[in-house]
Backbone as CSV, one residue per row, in Angstrom:
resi,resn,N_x,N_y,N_z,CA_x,CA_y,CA_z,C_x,C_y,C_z
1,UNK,8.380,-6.051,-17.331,8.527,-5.174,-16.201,7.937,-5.845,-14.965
2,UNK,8.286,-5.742,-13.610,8.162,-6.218,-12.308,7.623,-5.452,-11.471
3,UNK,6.157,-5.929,-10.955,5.966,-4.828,-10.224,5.914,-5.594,-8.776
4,UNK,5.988,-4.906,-7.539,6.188,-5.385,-6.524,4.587,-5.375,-5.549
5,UNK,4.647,-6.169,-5.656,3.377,-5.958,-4.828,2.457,-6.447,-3.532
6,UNK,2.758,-4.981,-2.525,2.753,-4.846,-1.049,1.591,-4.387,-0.508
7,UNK,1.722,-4.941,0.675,0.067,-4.682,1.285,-0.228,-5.281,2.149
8,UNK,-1.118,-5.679,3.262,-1.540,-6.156,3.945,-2.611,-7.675,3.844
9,UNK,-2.908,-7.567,2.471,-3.097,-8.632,1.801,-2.760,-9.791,2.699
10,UNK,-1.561,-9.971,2.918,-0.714,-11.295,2.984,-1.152,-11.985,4.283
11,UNK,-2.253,-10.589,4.817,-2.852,-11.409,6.167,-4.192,-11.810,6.220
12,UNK,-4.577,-11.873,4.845,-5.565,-12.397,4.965,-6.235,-13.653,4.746
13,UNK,-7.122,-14.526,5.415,-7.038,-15.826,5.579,-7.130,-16.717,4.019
14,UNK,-7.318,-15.664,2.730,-7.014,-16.580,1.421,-6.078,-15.354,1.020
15,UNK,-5.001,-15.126,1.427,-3.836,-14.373,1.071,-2.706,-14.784,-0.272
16,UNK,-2.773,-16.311,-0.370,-2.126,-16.942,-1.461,-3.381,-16.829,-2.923
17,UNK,-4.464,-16.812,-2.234,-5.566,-16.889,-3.855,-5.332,-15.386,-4.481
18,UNK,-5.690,-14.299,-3.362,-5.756,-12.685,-3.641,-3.871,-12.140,-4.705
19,UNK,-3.037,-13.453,-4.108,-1.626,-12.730,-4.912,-1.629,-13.417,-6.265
20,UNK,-2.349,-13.971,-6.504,-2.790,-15.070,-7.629,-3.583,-13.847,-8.400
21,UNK,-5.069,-13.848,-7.846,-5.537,-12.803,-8.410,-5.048,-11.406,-9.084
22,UNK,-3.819,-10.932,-8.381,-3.485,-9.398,-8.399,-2.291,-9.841,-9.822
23,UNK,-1.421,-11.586,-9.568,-0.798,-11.528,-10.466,-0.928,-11.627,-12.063
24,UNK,-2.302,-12.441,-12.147,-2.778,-12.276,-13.651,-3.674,-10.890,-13.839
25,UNK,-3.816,-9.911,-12.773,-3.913,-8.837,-13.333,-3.233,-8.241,-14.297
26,UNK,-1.843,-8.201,-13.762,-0.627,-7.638,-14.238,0.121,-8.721,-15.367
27,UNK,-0.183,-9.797,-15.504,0.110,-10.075,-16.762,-1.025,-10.075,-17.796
28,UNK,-2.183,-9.867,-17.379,-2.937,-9.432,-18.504,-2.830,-8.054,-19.196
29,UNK,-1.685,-7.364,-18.068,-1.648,-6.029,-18.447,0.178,-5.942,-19.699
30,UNK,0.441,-7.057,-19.263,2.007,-7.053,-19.571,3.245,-7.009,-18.865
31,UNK,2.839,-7.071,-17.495,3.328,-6.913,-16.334,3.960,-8.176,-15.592
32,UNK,4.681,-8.438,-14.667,5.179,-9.632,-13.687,4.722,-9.006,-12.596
33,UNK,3.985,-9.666,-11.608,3.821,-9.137,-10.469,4.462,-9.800,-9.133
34,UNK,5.120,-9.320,-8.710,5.459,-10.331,-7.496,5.250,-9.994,-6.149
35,UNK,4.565,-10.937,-5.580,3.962,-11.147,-4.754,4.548,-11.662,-2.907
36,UNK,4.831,-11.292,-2.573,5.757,-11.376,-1.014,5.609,-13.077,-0.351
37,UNK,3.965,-13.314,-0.890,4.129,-14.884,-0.207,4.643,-15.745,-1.564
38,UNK,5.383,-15.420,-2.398,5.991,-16.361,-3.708,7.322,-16.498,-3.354
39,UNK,8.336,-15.757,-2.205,8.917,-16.718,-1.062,9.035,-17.801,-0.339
40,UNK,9.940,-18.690,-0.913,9.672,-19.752,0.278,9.801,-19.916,1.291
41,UNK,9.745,-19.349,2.708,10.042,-19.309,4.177,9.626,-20.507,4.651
42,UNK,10.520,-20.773,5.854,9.935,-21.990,6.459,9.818,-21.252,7.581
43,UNK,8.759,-20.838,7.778,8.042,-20.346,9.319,8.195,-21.088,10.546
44,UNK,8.821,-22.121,10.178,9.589,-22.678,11.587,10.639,-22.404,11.987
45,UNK,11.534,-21.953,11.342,13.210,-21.758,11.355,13.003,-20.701,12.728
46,UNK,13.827,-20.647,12.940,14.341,-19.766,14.561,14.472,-18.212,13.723
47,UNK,14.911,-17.973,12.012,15.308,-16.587,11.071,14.458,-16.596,10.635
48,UNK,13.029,-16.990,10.506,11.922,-16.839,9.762,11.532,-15.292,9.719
49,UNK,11.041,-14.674,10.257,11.066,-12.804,10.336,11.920,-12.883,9.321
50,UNK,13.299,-12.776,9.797,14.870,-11.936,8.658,14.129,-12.456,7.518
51,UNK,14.284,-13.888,7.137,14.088,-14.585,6.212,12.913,-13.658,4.836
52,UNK,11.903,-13.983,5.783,10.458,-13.267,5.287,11.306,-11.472,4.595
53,UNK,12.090,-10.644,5.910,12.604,-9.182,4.969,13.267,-9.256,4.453
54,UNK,14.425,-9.755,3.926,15.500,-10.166,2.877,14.882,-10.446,1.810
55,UNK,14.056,-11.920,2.023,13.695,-12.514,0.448,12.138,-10.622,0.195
56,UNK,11.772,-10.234,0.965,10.759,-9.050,0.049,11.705,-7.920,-0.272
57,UNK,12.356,-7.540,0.446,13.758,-6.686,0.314,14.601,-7.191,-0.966
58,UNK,14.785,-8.555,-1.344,15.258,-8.822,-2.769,14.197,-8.737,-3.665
59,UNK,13.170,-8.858,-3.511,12.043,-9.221,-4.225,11.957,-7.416,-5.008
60,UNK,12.113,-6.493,-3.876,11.822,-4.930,-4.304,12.999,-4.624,-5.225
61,UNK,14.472,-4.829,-4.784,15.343,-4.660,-5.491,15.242,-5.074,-6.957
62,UNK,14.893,-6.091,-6.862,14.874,-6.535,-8.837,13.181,-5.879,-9.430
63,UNK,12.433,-5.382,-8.666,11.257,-4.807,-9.377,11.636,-3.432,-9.649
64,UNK,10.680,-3.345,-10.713,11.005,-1.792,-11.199,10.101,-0.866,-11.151
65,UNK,9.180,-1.077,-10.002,8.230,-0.539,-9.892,7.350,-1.154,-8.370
66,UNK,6.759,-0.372,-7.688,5.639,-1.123,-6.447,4.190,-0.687,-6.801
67,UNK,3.148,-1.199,-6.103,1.819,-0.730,-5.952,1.578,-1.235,-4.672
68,UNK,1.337,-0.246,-3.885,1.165,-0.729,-2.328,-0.441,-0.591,-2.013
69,UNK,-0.652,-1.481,-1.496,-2.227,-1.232,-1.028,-2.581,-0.538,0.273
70,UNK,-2.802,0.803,0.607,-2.523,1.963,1.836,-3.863,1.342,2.371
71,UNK,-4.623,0.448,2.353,-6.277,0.779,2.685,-5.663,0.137,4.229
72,UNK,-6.513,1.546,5.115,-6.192,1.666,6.525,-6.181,-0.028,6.855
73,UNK,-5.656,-0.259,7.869,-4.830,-1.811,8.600,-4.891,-1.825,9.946
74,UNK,-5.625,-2.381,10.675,-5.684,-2.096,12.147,-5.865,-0.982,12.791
75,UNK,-6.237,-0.140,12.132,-6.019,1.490,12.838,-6.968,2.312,11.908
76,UNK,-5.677,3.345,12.036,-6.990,4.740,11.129,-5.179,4.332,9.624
77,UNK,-4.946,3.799,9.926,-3.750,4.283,8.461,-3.300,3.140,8.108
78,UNK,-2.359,3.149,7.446,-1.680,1.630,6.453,-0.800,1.064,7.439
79,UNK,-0.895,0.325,6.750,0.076,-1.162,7.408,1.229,-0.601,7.517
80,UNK,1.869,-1.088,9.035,3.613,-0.365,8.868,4.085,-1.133,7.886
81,UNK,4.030,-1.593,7.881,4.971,-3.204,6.786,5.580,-2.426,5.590
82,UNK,3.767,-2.015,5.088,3.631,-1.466,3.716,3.901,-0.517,3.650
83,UNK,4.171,0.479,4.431,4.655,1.748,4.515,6.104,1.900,4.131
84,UNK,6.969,0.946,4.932,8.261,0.535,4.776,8.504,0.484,3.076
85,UNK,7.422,-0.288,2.719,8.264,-1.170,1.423,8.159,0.085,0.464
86,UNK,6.900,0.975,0.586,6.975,1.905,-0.415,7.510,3.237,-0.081
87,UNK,8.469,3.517,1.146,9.759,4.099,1.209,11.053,4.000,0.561
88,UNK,10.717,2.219,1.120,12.033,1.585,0.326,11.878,1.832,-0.968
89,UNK,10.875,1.306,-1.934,11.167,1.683,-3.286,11.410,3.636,-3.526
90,UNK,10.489,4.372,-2.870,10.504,5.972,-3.104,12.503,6.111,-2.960
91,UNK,13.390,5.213,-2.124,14.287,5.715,-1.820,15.144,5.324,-3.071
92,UNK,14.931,4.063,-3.840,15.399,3.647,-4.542,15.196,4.404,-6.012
93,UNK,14.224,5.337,-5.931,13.482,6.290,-6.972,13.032,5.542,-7.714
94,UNK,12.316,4.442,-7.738,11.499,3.031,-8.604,10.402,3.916,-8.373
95,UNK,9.318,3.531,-9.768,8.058,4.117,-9.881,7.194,3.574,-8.589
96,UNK,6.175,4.579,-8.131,5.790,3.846,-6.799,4.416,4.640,-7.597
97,UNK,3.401,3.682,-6.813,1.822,3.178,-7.131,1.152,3.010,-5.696
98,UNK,0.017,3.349,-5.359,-0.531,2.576,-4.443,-2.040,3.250,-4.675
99,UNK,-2.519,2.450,-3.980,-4.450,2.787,-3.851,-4.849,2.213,-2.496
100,UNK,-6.207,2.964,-1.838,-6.515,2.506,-0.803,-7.881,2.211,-0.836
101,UNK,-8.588,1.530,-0.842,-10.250,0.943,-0.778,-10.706,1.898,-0.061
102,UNK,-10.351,2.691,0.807,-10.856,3.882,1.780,-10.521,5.409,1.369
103,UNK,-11.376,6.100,0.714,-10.904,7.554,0.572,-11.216,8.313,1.373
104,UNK,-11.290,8.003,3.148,-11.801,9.280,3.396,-10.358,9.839,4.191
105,UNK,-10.664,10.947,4.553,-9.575,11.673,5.012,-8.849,10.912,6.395
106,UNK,-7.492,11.056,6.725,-6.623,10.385,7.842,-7.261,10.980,9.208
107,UNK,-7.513,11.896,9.517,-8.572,12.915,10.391,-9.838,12.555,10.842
108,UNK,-10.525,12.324,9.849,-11.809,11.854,9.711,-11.842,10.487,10.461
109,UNK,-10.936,9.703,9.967,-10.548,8.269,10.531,-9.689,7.948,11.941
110,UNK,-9.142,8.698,12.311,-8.736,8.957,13.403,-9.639,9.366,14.305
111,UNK,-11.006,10.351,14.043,-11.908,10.939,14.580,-12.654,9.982,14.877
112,UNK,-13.013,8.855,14.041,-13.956,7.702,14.710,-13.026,6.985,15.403
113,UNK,-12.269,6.475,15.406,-11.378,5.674,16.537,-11.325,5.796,17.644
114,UNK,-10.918,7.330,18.164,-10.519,8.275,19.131,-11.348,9.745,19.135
115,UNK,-11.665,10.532,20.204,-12.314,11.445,20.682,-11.280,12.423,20.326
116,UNK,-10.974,13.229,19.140,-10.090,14.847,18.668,-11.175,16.107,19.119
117,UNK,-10.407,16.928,19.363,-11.179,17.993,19.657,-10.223,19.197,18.585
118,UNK,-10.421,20.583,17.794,-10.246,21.109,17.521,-9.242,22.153,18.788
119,UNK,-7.761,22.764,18.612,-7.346,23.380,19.435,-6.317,24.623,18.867
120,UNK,-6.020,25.797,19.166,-5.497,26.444,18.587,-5.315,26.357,17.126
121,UNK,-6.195,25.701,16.510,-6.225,25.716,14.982,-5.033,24.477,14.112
122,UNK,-5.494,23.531,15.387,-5.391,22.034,14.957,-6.249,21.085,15.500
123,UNK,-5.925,19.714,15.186,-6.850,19.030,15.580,-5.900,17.923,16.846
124,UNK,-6.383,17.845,18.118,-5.979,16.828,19.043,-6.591,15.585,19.497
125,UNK,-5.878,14.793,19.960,-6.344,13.541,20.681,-6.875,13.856,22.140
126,UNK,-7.063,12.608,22.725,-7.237,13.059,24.091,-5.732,13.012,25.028
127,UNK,-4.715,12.986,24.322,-3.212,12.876,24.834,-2.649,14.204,24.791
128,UNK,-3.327,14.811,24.419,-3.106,16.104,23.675,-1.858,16.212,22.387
129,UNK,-1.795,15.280,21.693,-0.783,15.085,20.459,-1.718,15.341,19.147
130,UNK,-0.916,16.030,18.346,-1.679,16.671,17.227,-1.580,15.317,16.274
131,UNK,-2.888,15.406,15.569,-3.414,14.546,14.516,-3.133,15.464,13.316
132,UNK,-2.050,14.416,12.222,-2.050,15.380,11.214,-3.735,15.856,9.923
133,UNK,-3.648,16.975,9.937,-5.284,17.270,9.315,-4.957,17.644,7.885
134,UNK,-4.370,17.318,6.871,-4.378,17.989,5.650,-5.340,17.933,4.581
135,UNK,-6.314,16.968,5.016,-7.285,16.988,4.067,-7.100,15.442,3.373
136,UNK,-5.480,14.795,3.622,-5.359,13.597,2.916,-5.335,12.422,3.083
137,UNK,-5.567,11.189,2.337,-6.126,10.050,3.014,-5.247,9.240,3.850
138,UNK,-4.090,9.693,3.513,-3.121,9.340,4.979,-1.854,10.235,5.122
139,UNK,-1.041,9.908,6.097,0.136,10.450,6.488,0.925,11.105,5.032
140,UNK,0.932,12.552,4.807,1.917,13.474,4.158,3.118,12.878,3.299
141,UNK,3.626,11.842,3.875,4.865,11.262,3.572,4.578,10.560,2.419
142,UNK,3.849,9.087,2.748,3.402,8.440,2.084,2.765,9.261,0.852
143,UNK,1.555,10.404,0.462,0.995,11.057,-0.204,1.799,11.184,-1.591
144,UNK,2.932,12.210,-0.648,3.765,13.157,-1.291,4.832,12.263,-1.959
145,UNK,5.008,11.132,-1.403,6.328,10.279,-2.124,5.358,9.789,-3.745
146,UNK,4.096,9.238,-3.312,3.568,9.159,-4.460,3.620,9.996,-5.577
147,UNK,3.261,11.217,-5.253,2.957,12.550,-6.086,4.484,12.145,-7.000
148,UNK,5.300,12.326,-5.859,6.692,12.891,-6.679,7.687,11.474,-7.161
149,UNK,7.379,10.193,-6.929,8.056,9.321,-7.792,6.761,8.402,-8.141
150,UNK,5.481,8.632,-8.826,5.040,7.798,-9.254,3.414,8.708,-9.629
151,UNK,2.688,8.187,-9.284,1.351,8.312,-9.514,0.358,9.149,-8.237
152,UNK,-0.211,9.944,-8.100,-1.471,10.095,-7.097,-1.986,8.825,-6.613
153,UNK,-2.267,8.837,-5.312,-2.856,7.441,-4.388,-3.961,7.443,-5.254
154,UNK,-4.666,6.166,-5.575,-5.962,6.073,-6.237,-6.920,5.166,-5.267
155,UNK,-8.013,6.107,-4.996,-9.349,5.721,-4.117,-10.575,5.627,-5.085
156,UNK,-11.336,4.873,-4.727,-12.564,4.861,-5.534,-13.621,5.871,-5.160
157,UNK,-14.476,5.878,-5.697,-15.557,7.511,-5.445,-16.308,6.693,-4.144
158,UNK,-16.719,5.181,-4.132,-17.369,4.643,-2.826,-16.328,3.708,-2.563
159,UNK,-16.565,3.576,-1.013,-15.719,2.511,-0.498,-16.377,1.217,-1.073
160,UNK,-15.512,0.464,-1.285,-16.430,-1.132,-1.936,-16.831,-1.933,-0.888
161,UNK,-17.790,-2.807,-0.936,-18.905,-3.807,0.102,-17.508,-4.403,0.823
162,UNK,-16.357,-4.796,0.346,-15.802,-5.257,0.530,-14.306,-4.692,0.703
163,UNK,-13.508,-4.180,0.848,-12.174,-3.335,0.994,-10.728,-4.252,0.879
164,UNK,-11.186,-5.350,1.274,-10.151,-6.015,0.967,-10.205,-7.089,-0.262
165,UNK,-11.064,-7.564,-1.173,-11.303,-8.564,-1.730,-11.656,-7.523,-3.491
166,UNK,-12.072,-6.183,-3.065,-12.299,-5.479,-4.266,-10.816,-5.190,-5.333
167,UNK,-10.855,-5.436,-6.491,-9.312,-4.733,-7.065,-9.783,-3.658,-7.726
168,UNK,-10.754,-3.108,-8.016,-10.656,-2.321,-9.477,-9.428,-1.366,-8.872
169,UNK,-9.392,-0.469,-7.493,-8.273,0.556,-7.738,-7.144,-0.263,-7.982
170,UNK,-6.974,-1.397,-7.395,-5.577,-2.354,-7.850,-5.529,-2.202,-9.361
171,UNK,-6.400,-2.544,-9.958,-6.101,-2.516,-11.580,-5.856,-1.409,-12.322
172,UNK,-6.925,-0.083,-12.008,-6.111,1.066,-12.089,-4.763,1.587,-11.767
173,UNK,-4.320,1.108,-10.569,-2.918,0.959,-10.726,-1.917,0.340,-11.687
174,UNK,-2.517,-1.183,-12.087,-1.621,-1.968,-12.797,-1.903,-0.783,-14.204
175,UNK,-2.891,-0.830,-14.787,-2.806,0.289,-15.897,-1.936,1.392,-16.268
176,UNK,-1.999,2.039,-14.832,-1.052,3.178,-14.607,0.198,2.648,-15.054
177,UNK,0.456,1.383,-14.229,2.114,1.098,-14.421,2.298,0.926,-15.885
178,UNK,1.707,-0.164,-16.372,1.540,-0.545,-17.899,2.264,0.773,-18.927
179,UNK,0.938,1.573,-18.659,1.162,2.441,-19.404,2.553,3.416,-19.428
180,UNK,3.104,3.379,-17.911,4.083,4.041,-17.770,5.302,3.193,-18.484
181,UNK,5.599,1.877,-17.949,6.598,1.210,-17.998,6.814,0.211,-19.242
182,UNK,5.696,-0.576,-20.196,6.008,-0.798,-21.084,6.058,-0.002,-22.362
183,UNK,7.269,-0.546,-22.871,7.699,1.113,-24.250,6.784,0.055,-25.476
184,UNK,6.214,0.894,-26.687,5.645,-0.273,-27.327,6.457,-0.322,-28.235
């Protein structure tokens, strides 16, 4: 079984060691993991972008499964990138997985970024545009696609020293899949 595996990872300055890491997770689990920089792009080409969404866009198509890593990305929420890819699979109805190194609420995280004030029984920016408040660790969409083609987002009880370099929720994921996807 193939699992796809998306995230923000890929920007980080040992991004080829971490898809290494995540991939003998998943074959210790029984799993193939594939990894977005196991593409060959030539980042010089004038189509390098296309290049880069096609070959992960084929890469999702032949997996039968994703685990996206949601842990907030420049902001208070996930990587657009990664958001994309685990639409794309939710649309494809492929088992979808993800975990975020950060459990606290999308609200909460938005609240340190930016100045919200409570208003008619929501919560605002200083633009006056409503911040969604449900209590969950990110955007509704993302949540709920989990719930309903795959697994609950998995957060750890503490954020780790580290958020990007920690796997255990990664491996709880690969487990999850394991267990779902290989028949014994």
């Amino acid at each position: 079984m193939k699992i796809y595996l998306a995230g923000p990872d890929v920007f980080l300055p040992d991004a080829v060691e971490i898809g290494r890491q995540k991939a003998a997770i998943c074959a210790a689990h029984g799993l193939t993991g594939l990894y977005p920089l196991d593409n060959a792009i030539d980042l010089t080409a004038p189509d390098a972008s296309r290049q880069i969404f096609c070959g992960n866009e084929a890469m999702m198509d032949g997996a039968d499964a994703i685990i996206a890593n949601l842990t907030p990305f420049r902001g208070a929420g996930a990587d657009p990138g990664t958001v994309y890819e685990l639409g794309y699979m939710a649309g494809r109805r492929k088992f979808c997985l993800a975990y975020s190194n950060d459990g606290t609420s999308y609200a909460d995280r938005v609240g340190r970024l930016m100045h919200v004030t409570p208003e008619d029984g929501r919560l605002v920016d200083a633009q006056g545009l409503t911040v969604e408040n449900f209590g969950l660790v990110d955007n509704l969409m993302m949540i709920h696609a989990l719930e309903l083609h795959g697994c609950p987002l998995v957060t750890p009880a503490e954020p780790p020293a580290d958020v990007w370099h920690d796997l255990a929720a990664f491996e709880a994921c690969v487990r999850m899949a394991a267990a779902r996807l290989i028949v014994p």
